[in-house]
Structures are given as C-alpha cells and as structure tokens.
C-alpha positions, 0 to 999 in steps of 0.5 A, a space after each residue: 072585564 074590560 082593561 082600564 083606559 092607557 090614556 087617563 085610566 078611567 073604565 076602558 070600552 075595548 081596543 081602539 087604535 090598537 090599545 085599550 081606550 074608553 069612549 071619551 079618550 077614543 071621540 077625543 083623539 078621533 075629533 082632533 085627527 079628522 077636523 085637525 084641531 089645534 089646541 092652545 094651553 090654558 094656563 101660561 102658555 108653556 106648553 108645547 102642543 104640536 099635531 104631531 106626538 111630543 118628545 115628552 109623550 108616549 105613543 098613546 099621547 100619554 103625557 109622561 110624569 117627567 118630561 124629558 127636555 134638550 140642554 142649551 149645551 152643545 152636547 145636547 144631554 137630557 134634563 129630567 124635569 117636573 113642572 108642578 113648583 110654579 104652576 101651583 104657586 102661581 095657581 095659588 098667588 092669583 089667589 093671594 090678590 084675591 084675598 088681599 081685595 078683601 082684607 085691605 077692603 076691611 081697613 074701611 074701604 069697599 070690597 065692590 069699589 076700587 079706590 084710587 091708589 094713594 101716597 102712603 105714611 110710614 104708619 100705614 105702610 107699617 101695619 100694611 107689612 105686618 098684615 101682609 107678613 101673615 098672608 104670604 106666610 099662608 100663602 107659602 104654606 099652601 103652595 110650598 109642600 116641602 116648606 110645611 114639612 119643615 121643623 117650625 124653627 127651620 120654617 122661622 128661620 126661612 119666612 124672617 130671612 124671605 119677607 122684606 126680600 119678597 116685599 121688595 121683589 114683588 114691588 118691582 113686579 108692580 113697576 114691570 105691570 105698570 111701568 113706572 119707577 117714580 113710585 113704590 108700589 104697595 100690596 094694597 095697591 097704594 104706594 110710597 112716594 119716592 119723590 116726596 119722601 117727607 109725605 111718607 114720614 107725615 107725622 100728625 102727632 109731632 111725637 117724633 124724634 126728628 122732623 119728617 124732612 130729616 127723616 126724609 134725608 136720613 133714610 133717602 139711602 134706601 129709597 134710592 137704593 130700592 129704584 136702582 136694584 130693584 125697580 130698573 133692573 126689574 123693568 129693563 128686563 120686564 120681568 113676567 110673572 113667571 119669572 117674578 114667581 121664580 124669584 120668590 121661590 129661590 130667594 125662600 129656599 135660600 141656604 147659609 143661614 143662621 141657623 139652618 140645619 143640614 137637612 133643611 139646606 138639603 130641602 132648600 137644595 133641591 126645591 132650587 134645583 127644581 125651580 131652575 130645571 122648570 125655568 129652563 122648561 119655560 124658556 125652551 118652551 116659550 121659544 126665547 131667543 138666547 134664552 140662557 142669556 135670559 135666564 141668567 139676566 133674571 136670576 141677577 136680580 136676586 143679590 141686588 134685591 137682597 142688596 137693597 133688603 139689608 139696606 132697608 133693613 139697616 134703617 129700620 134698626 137704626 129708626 128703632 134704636 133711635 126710636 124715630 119714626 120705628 115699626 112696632 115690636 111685633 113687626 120687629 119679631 115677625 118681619 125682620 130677618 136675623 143677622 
C-alpha cells in the first residue's frame, strides 16, 4: 500500500523527489520548476511567495501550521503566529456587503438597482443602526469562534460595549474608500450631512421638543467630534481593509469592562494577541517601510474612535432624557453600551 502524500496527504503514488507525493503535488512542483512559474496570492496579497523555499515552509514546500517570522527588534527573536483571525473576518465581511445590498433593498428600493446615496434624518438613521446591530451581531458570531464560546451574558456585554465604536470605525473605512470627510457615511450607503445638520433633525411631524435647528446647535459636539477623531485621522493614515478589520477585532476583545469575568478577559487576552502577532505578519510581509511606526499610527486610532463613541453616546442619553429627537427603547436596550 502506497504511503499517503507529505505535501496535502491525499493517496500517494510512490517516492517522487525523494518522498512520497501523489500525482497532483508531483505535476504541480515539476511544472512550476521547468517553466519557472511565479505565483501571486489570491486573497490580500500577504503572502510572501518566493521561488526559492520560505522560512516558513519545510523542505517539501509544506506550509507549517505556524509560521515563524523576524521581530522588528535588534535582537531579531521569533514570533510564532497563525494567521486565520483576519483572513476569516475578512472572508466573512465581504459577505456582510452582500447581505446588506439585500436587506436595505427591502426598505422599498431594488436589489437590481443602485440608488444614489442620499442625506439621511435621525429617524432613518435610527431604525438603519437597530437593523444593522443584528447583522454585525451575526456576522461576529460566524467569524469569531472564541466569541460564540463565550457565556450570553459575557457575549452582551462584549457586543453593547463594541457597537456604536464599530459604527463609527467603519464610517471612517467608508471616508478612506471615498476620500471625503464633508459627510458621515452610513452602512447602507446613504449618509449624514455634517454641513447640514438641521436636515438630519428634519422633523415633518413637528412633535418635537426643540427645533431641528437647536437640535443642530445641541448635538454639533458629536459630529465635530466624529470628523476630527475618527474621519482625519482615518484618512490621513488611509486605512486599508485590513488595517479597518484589525481595529474591529481589538476594539470587540476589549478588556476592563463592567461586568467581565476573568475568563472572559483571559479569551479577549489572547484573541488581541493574535491579532497584533497577525499585523506584525502583514506588514513584514507587505514590505511596509517602518512598518512598526505604521502599526502604532494605526492602533491610535482605537481611544479616538472610543473618544468619539462616549461623545455620541452622551448625547443620545441626554436627547432620551429630555425626549427630543430620541431613538426608540430597543435601540437603547440593544446598541448602547454600559457605563
């Protein structure tokens, strides 16, 4: 009986090279030696592929479980890393914007066409984030296998505390992918006018408290506070997906929260562990010049982000106590981190 294949261990075919390889891996390596093929990744682009065998592969080509990659220190130690976090994630959000087409469509638009982005009221913009809340929620259970595990209380804890900040994070992907910071992109493609704030607080029914202009004066602190923590610094380092991915990840695993047991902070421990080791991954990879520089410019942006969440928080509390201008009770129950 032939001994199964040391290259993906499918049914060997006998020694080829000097170990046991079936047809497939054997045509595979041959082809890529005599034509000297060059092969590019096919994802993000992270991978190092060079002719020659990889520091991170044994001498069969085999690509280890874990790779093994130099330290920006003098010293040069290793760093044992895995880089499956982020690849789902990511696999998994491009599935997200596809979900999203479809469930925003229903809100009376057409999935076959795309309309033109337009200002949204704080009415819109409300029922928009409690729709949304329940898709990121699923989209974090299927990307996130430590997360699922997770007790539903600690799992609460973590989506309430991760929402607004992942709202305002990913507004600032949406200005990098379009370069603009005059307005506040939303998930559905419309957005906030932040040069028009009384359009925002449109409100037809005149039920309000206030008008829509001293709303526009009350609440100005957050929009302002928004565009100078979130969108500039955003755009100036043109955050890429990966980077945006990244962010979300270590802002969900956060740890000192209310609540949150010590084996939960443990989990959150080394999910932040792994998501800092598979950065290091990408930049090295990716050839970023001082990319230890790069890394820290980007993991900055996480307290501003929070900054500007507690802002905007803070005024959604106050337009609930004072009833004007307020979300509904389950936004409040679902989207609102404690504090």
């Amino acid at each position: 009986m032939m001994n199964p294949c040391v290259v993906c261990l499918a049914r060997g075919n006998g020694k080829h090279f000097g170990v046991d390889a079936c047809r497939g891996c054997t045509a595979f390596f041959r082809r890529t030696v005599v034509n000297k093929r060059k092969y590019k990744c096919s994802e993000d682009d992270t991978c190092d592929i060079e002719k020659s065998i990889q520091n991170h592969r044994d001498i069969y080509g085999r690509r280890n479980p874990k790779a093994i990659l130099p330290s920006p220190s003098t010293s040069n130690p290793q760093i044992t890393v895995s880089t499956s976090i982020l690849s789902t994630i990511k696999r998994n959000y491009s599935q997200l914007e596809n979900v999203r087409v479809v469930v925003h469509s229903m809100e009376g638009g057409s999935m076959f066409l795309k309309p033109a982005p337009r200002g949204q009221t704080y009415k819109e913009t409300y029922r928009l984030l409690l729709r949304e809340f329940y898709l990121v929620a699923d989209w974090i259970s299927n990307s996130f296998p430590h997360f699922t595990e997770l007790p539903t209380n600690q799992k609460d804890i973590l989506l309430r505390n991760f929402y607004l900040t992942f709202y305002n994070l990913e507004a600032g992907f949406f200005a990098c992918q379009r370069n603009r910071n005059d307005v506040w992109f939303l998930p559905n493609g419309n957005f906030i006018n932040c040069q028009n704030l009384e359009s925002f607080y449109h409100d037809p029914n005149n039920l309000q408290s206030m008008t829509s202009a001293d709303a526009a004066k009350l609440f100005k602190g957050t929009c302002t506070g928004c565009k100078r923590n979130v969108l500039e610094p955003m755009l100036r380092e043109n955050v890429t997906q990966f980077e945006f991915l990244a962010l979300a990840a270590l802002i969900l695993f956060d740890t000192g929260l209310e609540g949150q047991t010590d084996s939960c902070v443990d989990i959150c421990h080394k999910v932040r562990t792994t998501v800092l080791r598979e950065m290091i991954h990408y930049y090295s990879t990716k050839r970023v010049e001082e990319y230890p520089l790069r890394m820290a410019n980007i993991l900055s942006i996480i307290p501003s982000v929070q900054k500007a969440s507690q802002k905007m928080q803070s005024d959604l509390e106050l337009g609930h106590l004072f009833n004007a201008y307020s979300a509904e009770k389950t936004f409040f129950e679902n989207c609102m981190g404690k504090r």
